[in-house]
MIMARTOR-498804 format. One record per residue (C-alpha): residue number from 1; residue in three letters; x negated, y negated, z. Coordinates in steps of 0.5 Angstrom, whole numbers. Example, Ala and Ser with C-alpha at 12.3 -4.5 7.8 and 13.67 -1.06 7.14 Angstrom:
<rs>
@num=1; residuo=ALA; x=-25; y=9; z=16
@num=2; residuo=SER; x=-27; y=2; z=14
</rs>
This chain:
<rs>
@num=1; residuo=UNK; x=216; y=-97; z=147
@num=2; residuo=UNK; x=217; y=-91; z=152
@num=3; residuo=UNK; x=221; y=-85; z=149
@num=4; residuo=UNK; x=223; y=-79; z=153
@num=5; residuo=UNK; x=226; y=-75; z=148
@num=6; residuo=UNK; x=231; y=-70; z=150
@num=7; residuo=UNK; x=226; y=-68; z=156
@num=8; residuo=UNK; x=228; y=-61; z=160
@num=9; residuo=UNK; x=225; y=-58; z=166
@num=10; residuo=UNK; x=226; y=-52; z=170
@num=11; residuo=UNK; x=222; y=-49; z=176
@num=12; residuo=UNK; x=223; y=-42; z=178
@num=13; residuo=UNK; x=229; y=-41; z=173
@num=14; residuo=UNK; x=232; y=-47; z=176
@num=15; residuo=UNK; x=234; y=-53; z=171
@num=16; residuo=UNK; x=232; y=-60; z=174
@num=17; residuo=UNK; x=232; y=-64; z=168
@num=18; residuo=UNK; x=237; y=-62; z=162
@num=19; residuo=UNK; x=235; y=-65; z=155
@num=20; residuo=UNK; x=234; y=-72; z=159
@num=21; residuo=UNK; x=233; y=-78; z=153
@num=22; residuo=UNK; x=231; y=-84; z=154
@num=23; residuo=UNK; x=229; y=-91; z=150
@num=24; residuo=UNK; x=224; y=-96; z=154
@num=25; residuo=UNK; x=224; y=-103; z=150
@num=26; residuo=UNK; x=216; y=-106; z=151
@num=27; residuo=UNK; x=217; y=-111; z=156
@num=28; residuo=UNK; x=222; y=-109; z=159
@num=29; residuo=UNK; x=224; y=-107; z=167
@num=30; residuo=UNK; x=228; y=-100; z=167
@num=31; residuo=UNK; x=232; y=-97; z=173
@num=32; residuo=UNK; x=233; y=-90; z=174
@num=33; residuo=UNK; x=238; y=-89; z=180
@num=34; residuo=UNK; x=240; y=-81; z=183
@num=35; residuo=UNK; x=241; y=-79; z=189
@num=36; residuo=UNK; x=235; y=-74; z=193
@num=37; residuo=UNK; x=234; y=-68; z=188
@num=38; residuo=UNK; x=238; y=-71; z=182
@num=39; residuo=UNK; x=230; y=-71; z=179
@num=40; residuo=UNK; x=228; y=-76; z=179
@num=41; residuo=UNK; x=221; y=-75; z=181
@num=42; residuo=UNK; x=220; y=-69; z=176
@num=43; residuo=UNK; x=221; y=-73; z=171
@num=44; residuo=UNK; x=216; y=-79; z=173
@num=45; residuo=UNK; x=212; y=-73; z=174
@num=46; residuo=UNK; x=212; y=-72; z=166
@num=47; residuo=UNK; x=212; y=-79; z=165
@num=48; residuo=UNK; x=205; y=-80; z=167
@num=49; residuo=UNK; x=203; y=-73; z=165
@num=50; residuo=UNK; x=203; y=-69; z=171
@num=51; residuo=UNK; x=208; y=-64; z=168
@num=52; residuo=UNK; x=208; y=-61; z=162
@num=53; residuo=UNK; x=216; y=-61; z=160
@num=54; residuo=UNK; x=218; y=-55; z=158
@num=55; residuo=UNK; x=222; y=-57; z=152
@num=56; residuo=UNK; x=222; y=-65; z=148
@num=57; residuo=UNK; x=216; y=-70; z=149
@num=58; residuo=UNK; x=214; y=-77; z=152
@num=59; residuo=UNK; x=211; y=-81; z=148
@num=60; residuo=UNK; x=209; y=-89; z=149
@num=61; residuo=UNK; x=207; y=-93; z=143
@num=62; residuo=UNK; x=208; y=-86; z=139
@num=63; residuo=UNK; x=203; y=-81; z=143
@num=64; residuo=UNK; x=205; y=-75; z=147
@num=65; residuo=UNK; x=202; y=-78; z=154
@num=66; residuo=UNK; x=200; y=-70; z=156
@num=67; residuo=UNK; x=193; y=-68; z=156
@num=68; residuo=UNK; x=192; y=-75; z=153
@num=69; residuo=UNK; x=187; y=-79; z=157
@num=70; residuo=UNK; x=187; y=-85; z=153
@num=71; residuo=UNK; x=194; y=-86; z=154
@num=72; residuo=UNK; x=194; y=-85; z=161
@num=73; residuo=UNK; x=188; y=-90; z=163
@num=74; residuo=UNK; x=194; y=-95; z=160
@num=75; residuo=UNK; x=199; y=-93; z=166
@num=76; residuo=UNK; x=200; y=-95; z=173
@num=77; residuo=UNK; x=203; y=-91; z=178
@num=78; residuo=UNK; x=206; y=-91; z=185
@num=79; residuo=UNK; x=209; y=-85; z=187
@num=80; residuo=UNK; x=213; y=-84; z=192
@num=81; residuo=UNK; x=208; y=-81; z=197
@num=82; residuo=UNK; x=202; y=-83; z=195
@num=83; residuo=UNK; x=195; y=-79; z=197
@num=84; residuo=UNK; x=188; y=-80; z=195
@num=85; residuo=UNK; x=183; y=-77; z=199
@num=86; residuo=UNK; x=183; y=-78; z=206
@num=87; residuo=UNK; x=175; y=-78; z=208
@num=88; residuo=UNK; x=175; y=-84; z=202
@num=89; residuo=UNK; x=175; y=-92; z=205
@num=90; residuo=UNK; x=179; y=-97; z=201
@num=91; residuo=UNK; x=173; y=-100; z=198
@num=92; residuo=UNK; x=171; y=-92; z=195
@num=93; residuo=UNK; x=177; y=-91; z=192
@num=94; residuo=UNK; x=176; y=-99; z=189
@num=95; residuo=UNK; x=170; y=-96; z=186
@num=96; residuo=UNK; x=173; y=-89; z=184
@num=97; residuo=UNK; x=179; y=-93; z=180
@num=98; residuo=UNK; x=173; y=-98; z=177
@num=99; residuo=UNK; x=170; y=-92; z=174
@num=100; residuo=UNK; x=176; y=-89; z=171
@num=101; residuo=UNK; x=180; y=-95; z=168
@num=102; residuo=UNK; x=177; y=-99; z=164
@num=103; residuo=UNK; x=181; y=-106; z=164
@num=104; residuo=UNK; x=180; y=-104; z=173
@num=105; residuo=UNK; x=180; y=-111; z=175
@num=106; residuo=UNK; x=177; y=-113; z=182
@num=107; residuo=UNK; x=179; y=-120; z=182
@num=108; residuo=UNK; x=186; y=-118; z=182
@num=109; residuo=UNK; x=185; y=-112; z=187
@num=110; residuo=UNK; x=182; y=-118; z=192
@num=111; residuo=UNK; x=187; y=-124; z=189
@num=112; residuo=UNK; x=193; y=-118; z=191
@num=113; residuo=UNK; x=190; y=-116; z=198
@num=114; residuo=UNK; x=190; y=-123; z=200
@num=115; residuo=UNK; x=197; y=-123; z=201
@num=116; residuo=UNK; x=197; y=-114; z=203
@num=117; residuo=UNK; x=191; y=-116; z=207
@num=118; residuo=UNK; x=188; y=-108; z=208
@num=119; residuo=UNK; x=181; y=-107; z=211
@num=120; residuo=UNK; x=178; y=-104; z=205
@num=121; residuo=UNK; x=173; y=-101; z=210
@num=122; residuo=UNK; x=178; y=-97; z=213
@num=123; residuo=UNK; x=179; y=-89; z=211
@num=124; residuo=UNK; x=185; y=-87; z=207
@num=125; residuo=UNK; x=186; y=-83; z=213
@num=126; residuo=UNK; x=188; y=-89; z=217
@num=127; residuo=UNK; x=193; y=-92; z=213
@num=128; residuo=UNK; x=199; y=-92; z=215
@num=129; residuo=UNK; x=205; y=-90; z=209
@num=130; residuo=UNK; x=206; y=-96; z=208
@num=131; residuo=UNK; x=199; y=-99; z=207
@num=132; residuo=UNK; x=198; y=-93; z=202
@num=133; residuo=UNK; x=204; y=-96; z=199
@num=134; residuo=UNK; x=201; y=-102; z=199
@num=135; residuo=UNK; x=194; y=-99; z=196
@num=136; residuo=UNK; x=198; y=-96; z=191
@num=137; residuo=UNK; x=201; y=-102; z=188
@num=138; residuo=UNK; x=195; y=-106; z=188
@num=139; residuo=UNK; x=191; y=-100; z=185
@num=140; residuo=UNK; x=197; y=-100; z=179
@num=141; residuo=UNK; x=197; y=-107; z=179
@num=142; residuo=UNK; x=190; y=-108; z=178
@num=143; residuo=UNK; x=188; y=-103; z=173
@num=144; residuo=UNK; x=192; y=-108; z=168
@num=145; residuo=UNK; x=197; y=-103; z=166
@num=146; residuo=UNK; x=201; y=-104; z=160
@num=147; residuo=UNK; x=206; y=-98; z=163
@num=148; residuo=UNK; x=207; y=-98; z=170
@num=149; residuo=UNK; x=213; y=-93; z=173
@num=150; residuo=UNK; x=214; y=-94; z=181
@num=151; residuo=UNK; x=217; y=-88; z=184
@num=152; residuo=UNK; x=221; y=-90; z=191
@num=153; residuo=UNK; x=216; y=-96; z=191
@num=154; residuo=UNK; x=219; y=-101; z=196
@num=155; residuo=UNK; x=220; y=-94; z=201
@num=156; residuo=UNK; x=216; y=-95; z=208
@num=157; residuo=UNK; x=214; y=-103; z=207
@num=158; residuo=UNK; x=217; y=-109; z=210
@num=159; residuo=UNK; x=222; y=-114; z=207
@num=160; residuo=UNK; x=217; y=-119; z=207
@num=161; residuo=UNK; x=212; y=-114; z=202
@num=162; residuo=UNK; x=218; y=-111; z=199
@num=163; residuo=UNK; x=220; y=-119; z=196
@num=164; residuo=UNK; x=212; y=-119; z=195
@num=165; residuo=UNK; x=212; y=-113; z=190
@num=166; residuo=UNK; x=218; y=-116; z=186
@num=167; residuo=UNK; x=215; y=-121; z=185
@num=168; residuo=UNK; x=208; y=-118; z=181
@num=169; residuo=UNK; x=212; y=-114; z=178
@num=170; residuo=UNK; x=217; y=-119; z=175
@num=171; residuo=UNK; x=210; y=-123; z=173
@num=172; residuo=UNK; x=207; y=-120; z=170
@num=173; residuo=UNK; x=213; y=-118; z=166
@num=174; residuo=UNK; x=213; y=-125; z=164
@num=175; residuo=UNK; x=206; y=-126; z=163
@num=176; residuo=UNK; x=203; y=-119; z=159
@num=177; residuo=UNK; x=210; y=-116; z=157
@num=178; residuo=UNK; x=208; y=-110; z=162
@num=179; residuo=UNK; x=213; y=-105; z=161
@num=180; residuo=UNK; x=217; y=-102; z=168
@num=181; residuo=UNK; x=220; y=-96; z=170
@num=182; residuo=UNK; x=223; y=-96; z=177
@num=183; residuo=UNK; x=227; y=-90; z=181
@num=184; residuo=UNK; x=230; y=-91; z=187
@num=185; residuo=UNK; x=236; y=-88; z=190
@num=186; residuo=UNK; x=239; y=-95; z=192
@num=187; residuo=UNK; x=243; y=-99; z=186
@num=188; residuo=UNK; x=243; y=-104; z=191
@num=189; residuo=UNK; x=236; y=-105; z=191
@num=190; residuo=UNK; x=234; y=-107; z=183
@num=191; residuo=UNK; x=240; y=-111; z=183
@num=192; residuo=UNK; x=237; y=-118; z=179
@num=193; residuo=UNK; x=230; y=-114; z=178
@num=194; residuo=UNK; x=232; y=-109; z=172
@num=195; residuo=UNK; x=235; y=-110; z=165
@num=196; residuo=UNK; x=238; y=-103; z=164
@num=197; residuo=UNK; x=239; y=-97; z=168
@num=198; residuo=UNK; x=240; y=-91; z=167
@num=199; residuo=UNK; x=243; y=-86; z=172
@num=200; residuo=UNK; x=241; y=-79; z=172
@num=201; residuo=UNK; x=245; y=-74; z=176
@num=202; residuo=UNK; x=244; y=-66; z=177
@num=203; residuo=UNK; x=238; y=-67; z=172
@num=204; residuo=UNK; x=242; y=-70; z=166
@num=205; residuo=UNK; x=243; y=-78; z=165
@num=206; residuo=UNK; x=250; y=-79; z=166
@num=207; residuo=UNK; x=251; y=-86; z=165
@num=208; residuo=UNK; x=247; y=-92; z=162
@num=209; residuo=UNK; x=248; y=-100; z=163
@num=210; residuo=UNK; x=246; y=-107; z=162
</rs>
């Protein structure tokens, strides 16, 4: 289970996130809907322990995901815009995430990249943002994650790799009992794919739904 527990955040004394709860079921896929600015990503970014929230904790199986690395190599996450480093090829950035996850599979890298077809040879700084996108989810994916939190994930591709995305994610649900989160601003977009959502608005949940 993943637990958000009476989460808040503030930048610069501006509130962003207000006491935010949240209870994520093992193998399930949960939406997070908000307009632009709802605080959305902030809290994606304390789910997977880049912030540090001010007040509250994030917990998956009962451990506190901050400054915890063992929980974090459990984690898959596509950002919104993702960066890595520009002078990177593809396959450098293949070895680094081979280096750093443990469960790191090149088989499913490939398998998955027999369908984005990326040239692994290419600079980071040669991918467009929706081949940064596509490298993102393959990445996430093949890290054998057992939490994976997707921040805008279908932005900038085509509809063709958008089916192509729903359709990994809700495999390996069915296969693994992965747990998922999903942002989007768009309810229309996670309409079939999720089981619960939850819409946050001006940094609090407002409503929660099957």
């Amino acid at each position: 289970m993943l637990e958000v527990k009476n989460v808040s955040k503030k930048y610069n004394k501006k509130e962003v996130l207000s006491d935010v709860s949240i209870n994520i079921k093992k193998g399930e896929i949960h939406g997070l809907i908000g307009e632009n600015s709802a605080g959305k990503t902030t809290l994606i970014k304390c789910l997977v322990g880049i912030y540090k929230p001010d007040n509250g904790d994030i917990l998956f199986e009962g451990e506190s995901v901050y400054e915890n690395s063992k929980a974090k190599e459990r984690i898959g996450y596509v950002a919104d815009y993702n960066e890595y480093i520009n002078i990177y090829s593809i396959n450098k950035i293949v070895k680094m995430f081979r280096n750093f996850y443990p469960n790191f599979s090149i088989e499913r890298f490939d398998e998955l990249n027999e369908i984005f077809k990326l040239n692994k040879k290419v600079t980071i700084s040669n991918l467009s943002k929706g081949q940064k996108m596509r490298l993102a989810f393959m990445l996430s994916i093949a890290i054998t994650p057992d939490y994976l939190i997707l921040d805008e994930p279908i932005d900038g591709l085509d509809p063709v790799a958008r089916k192509l995305v729903w359709k990994y994610i809700i495999d390996d649900v069915a296969q693994r009992n992965l747990t998922v989160l999903i942002s989007s601003h768009n309810l229309k977009e996670l309409e079939g794919i999720v089981d619960h959502v939850g819409i946050l608005y001006k940094g609090k949940i407002m409503k929660e739904f099957d």
